[in-house]
BADRENPA-433671 format. One record per atom (N, C-alpha, C, CB): atom name; x, y, z. Coordinates in steps of 0.1 Angstrom, whole numbers, plus 5000, padded with zeros to 4 digits. Glycine has a CB too. Example, Ala and Ser with C-alpha at 12.3 -4.5 7.8 and 13.67 -1.06 7.14 Angstrom:
# residues 2
<atom N c1 5132 c2 4943 c3 5078> .
<atom CA c1 5123 c2 4955 c3 5078> .
<atom C c1 5132 c2 4967 c3 5078> .
<atom CB c1 5113 c2 4955 c3 5090> .
<atom N c1 5128 c2 4978 c3 5071> .
<atom CA c1 5137 c2 4989 c3 5071> .
<atom C c1 5129 c2 5000 c3 5079> .
<atom CB c1 5141 c2 4994 c3 5057> .
//
This chain:
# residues 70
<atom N c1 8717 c2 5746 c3 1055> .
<atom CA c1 8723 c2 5733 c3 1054> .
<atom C c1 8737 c2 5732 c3 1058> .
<atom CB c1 8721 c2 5728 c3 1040> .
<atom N c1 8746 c2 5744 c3 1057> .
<atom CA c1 8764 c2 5745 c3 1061> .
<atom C c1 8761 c2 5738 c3 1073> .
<atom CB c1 8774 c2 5763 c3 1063> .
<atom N c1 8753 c2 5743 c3 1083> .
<atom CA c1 8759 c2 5743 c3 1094> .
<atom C c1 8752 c2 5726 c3 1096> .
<atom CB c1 8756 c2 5758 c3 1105> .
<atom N c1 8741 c2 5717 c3 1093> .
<atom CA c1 8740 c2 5705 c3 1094> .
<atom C c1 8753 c2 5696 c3 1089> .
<atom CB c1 8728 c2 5702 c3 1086> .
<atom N c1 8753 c2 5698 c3 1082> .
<atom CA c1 8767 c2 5691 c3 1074> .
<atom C c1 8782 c2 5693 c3 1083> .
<atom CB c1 8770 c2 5701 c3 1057> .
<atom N c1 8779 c2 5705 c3 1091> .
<atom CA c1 8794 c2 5705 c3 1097> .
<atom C c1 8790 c2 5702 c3 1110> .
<atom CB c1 8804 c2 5720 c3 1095> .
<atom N c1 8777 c2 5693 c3 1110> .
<atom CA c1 8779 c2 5679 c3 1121> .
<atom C c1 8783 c2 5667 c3 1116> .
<atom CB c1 8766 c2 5674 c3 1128> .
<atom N c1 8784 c2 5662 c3 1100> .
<atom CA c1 8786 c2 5652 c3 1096> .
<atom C c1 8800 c2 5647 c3 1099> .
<atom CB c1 8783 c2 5652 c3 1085> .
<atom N c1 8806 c2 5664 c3 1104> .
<atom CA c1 8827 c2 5659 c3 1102> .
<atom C c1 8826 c2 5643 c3 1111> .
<atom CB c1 8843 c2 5676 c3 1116> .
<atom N c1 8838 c2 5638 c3 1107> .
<atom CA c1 8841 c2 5626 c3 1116> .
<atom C c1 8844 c2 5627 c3 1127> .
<atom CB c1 8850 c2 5619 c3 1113> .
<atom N c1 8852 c2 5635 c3 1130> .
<atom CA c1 8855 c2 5640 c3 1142> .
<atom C c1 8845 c2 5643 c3 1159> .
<atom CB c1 8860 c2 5652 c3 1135> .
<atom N c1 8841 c2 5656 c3 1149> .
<atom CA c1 8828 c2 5655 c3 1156> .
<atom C c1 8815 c2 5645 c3 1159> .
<atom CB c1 8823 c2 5663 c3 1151> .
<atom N c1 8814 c2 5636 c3 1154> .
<atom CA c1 8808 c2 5626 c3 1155> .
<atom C c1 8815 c2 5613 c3 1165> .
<atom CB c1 8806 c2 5623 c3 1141> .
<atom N c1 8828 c2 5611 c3 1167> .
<atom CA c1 8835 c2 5601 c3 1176> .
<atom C c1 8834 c2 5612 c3 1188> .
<atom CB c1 8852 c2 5595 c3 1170> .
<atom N c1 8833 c2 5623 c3 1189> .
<atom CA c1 8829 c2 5627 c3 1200> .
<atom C c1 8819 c2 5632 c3 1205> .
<atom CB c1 8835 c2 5633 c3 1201> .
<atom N c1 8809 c2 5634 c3 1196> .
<atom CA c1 8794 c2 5629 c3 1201> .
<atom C c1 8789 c2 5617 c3 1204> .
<atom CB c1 8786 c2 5632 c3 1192> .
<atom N c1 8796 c2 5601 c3 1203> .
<atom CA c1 8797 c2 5593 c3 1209> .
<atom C c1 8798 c2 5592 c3 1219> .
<atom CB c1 8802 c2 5590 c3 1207> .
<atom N c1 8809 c2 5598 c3 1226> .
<atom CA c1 8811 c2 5601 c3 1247> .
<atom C c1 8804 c2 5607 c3 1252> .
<atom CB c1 8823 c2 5608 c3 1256> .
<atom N c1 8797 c2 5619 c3 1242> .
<atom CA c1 8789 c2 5621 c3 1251> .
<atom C c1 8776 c2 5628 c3 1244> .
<atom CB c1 8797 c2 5628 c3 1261> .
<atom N c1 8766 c2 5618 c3 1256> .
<atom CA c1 8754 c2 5612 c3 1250> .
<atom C c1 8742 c2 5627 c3 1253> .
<atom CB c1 8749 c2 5595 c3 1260> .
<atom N c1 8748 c2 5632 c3 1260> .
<atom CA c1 8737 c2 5645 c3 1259> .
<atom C c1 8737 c2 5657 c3 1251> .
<atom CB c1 8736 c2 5652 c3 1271> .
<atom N c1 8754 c2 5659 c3 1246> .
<atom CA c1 8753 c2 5665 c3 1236> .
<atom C c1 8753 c2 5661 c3 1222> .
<atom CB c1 8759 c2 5671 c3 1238> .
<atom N c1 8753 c2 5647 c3 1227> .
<atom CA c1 8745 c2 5635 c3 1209> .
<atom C c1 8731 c2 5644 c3 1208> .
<atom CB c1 8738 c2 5611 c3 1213> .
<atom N c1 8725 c2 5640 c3 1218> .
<atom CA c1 8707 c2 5643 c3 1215> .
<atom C c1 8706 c2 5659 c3 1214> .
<atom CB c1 8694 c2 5637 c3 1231> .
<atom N c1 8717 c2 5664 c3 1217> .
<atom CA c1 8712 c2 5680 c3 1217> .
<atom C c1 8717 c2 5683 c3 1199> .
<atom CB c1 8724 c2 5693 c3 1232> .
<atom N c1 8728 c2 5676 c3 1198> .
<atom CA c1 8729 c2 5678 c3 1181> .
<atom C c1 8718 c2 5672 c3 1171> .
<atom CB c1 8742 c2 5670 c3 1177> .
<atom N c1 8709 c2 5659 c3 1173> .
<atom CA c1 8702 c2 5660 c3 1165> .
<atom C c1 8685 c2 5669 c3 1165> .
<atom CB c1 8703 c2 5648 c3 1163> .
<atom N c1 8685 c2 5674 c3 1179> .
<atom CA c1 8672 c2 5684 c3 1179> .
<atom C c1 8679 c2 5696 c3 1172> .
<atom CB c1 8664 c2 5690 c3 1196> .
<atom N c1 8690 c2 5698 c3 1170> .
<atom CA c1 8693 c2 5714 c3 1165> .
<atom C c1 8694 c2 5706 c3 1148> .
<atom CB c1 8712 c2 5724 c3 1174> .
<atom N c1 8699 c2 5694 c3 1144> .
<atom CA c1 8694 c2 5691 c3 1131> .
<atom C c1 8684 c2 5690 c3 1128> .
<atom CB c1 8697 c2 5684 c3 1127> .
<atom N c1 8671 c2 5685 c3 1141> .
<atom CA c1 8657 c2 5690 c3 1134> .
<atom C c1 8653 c2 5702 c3 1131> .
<atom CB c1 8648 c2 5688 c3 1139> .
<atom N c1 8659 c2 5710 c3 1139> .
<atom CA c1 8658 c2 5724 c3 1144> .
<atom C c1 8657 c2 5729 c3 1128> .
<atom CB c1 8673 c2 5730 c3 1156> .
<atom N c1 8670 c2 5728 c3 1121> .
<atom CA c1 8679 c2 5734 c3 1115> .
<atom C c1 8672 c2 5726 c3 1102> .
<atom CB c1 8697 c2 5732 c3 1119> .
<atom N c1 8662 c2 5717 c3 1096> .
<atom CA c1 8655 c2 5712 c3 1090> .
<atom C c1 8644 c2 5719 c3 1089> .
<atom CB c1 8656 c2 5703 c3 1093> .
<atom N c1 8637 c2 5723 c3 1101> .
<atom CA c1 8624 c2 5731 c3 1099> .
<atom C c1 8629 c2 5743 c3 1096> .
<atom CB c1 8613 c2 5732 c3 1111> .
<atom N c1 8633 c2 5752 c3 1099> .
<atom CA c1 8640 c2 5763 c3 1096> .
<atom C c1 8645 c2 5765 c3 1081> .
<atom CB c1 8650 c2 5762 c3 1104> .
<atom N c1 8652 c2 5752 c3 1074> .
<atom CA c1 8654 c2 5751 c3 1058> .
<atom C c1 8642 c2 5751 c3 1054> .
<atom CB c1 8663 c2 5739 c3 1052> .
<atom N c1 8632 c2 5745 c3 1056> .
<atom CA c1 8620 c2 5743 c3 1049> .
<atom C c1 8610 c2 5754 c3 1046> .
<atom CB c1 8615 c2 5733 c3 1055> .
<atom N c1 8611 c2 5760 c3 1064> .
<atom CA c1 8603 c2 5775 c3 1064> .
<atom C c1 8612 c2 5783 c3 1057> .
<atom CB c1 8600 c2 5783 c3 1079> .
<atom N c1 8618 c2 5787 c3 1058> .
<atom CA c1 8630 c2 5798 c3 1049> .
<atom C c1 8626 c2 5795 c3 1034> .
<atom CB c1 8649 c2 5793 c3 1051> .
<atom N c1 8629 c2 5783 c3 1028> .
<atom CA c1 8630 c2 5779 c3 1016> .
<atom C c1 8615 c2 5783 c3 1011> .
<atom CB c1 8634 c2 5762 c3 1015> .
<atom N c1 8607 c2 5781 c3 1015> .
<atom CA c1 8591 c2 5783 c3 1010> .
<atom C c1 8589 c2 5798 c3 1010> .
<atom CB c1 8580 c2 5777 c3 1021> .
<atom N c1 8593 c2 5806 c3 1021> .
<atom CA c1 8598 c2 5823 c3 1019> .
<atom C c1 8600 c2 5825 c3 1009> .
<atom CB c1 8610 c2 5829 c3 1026> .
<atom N c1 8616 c2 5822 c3 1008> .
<atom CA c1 8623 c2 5823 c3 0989> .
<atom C c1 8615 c2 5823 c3 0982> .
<atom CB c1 8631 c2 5813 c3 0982> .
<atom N c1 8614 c2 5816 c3 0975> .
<atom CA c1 8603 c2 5808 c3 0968> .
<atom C c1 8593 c2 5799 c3 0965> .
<atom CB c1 8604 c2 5807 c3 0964> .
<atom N c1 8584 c2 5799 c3 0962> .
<atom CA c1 8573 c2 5791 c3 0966> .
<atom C c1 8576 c2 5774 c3 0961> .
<atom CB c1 8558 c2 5799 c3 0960> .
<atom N c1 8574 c2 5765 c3 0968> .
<atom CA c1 8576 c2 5752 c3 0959> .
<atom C c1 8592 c2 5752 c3 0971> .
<atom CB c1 8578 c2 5755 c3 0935> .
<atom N c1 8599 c2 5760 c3 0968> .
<atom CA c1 8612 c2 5756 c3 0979> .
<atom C c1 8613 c2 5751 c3 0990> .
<atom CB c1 8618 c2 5763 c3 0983> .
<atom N c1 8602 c2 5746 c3 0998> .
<atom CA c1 8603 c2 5748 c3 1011> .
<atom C c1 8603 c2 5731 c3 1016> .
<atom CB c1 8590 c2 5759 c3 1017> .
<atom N c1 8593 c2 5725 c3 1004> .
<atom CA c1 8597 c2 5707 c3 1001> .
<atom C c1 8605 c2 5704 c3 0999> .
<atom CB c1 8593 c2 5700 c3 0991> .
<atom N c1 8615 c2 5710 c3 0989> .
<atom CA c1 8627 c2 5708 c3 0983> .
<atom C c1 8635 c2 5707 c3 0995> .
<atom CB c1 8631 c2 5717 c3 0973> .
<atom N c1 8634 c2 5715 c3 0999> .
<atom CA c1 8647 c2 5719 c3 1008> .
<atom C c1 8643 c2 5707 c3 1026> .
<atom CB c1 8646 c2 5741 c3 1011> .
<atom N c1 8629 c2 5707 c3 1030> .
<atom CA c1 8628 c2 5696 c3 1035> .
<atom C c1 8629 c2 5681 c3 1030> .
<atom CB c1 8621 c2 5697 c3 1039> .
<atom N c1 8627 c2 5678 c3 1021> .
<atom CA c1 8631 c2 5664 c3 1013> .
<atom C c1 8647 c2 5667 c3 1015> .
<atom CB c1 8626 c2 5664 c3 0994> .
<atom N c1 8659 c2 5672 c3 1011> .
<atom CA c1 8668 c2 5674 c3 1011> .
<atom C c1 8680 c2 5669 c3 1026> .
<atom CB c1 8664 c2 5687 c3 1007> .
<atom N c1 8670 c2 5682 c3 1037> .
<atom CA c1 8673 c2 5675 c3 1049> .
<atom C c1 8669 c2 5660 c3 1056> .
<atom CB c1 8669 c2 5683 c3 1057> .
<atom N c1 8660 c2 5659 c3 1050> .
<atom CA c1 8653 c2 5644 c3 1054> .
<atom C c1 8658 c2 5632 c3 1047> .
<atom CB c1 8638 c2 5644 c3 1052> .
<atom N c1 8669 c2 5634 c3 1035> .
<atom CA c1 8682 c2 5623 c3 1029> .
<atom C c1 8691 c2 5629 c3 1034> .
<atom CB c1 8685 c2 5620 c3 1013> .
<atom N c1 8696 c2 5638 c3 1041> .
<atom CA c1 8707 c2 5639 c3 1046> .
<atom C c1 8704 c2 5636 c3 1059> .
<atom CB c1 8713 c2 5651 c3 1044> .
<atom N c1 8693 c2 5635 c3 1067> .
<atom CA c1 8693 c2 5625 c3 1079> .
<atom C c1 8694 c2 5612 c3 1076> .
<atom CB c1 8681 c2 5627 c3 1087> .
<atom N c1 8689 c2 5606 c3 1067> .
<atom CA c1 8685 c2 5594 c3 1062> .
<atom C c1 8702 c2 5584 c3 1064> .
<atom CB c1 8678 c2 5597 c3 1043> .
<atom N c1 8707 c2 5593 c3 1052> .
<atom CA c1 8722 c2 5587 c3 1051> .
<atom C c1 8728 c2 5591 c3 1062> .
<atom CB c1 8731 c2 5590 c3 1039> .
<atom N c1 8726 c2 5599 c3 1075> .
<atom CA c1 8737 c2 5599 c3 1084> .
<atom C c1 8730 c2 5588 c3 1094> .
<atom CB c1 8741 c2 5615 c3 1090> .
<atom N c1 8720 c2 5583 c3 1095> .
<atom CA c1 8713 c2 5574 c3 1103> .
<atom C c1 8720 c2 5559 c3 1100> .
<atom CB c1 8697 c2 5574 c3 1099> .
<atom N c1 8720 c2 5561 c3 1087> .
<atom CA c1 8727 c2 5552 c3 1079> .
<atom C c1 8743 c2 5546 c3 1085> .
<atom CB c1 8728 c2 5560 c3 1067> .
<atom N c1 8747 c2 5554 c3 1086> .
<atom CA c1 8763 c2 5554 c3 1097> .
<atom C c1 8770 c2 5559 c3 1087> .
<atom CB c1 8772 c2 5537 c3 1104> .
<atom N c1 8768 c2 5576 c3 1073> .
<atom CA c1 8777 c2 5576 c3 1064> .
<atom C c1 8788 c2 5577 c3 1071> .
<atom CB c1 8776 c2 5585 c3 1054> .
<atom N c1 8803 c2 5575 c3 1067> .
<atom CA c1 8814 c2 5575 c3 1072> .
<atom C c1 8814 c2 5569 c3 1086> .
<atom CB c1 8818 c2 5587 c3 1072> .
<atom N c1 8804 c2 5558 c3 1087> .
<atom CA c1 8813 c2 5550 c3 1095> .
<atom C c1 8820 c2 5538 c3 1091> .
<atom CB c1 8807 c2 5545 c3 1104> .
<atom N c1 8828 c2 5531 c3 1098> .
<atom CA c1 8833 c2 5520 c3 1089> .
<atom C c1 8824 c2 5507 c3 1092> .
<atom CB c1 8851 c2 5516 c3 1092> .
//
C-alpha cells in the first residue's frame, strides 16, 4: 500500500495531469499494486486478502473522488 499512496502526493498528481499516458499507466500499476495486496495478504493470512482488497478499493474510491483536490 506505501507505494499506492505515494501516488496520492499532490504533486505528483498535477503532473499526471499533462501527461495523459503516464496518468493511465499510474492507475494499471494501482490496479496492479491492489491485486498484489490482496494476493499477498491472503498468503499472510487467511481472511487478509479481502481486507486488504476492500482497503485498496476505498483508497481508489476517495482518490476518484478528487481527495486533495480543491
Amino acid at each position: 500500500m506505501p507505494a499506492a499512496a505515494f501516488g496520492m502526493v499532490a504533486d505528483l498528481g498535477s503532473w499526471l495531469d499533462l501527461h495523459p499516458l503516464a496518468h493511465a499507466a499510474f492507475h494499471v500499476e494501482v490496479m496492479g499494486l491492489g491485486f498484489l495486496a490482496g494476493h499477498l495478504g491472503d498468503r499472510y493470512a487467511r481472511g487478509a486478502g479481502p481486507v486488504m482488497a476492500a482497503a485498496m478499493g476505498m483508497v481508489a474510491l476517495v482518490a476518484a473522488a478528487g481527495l486533495g483536490r480543491p
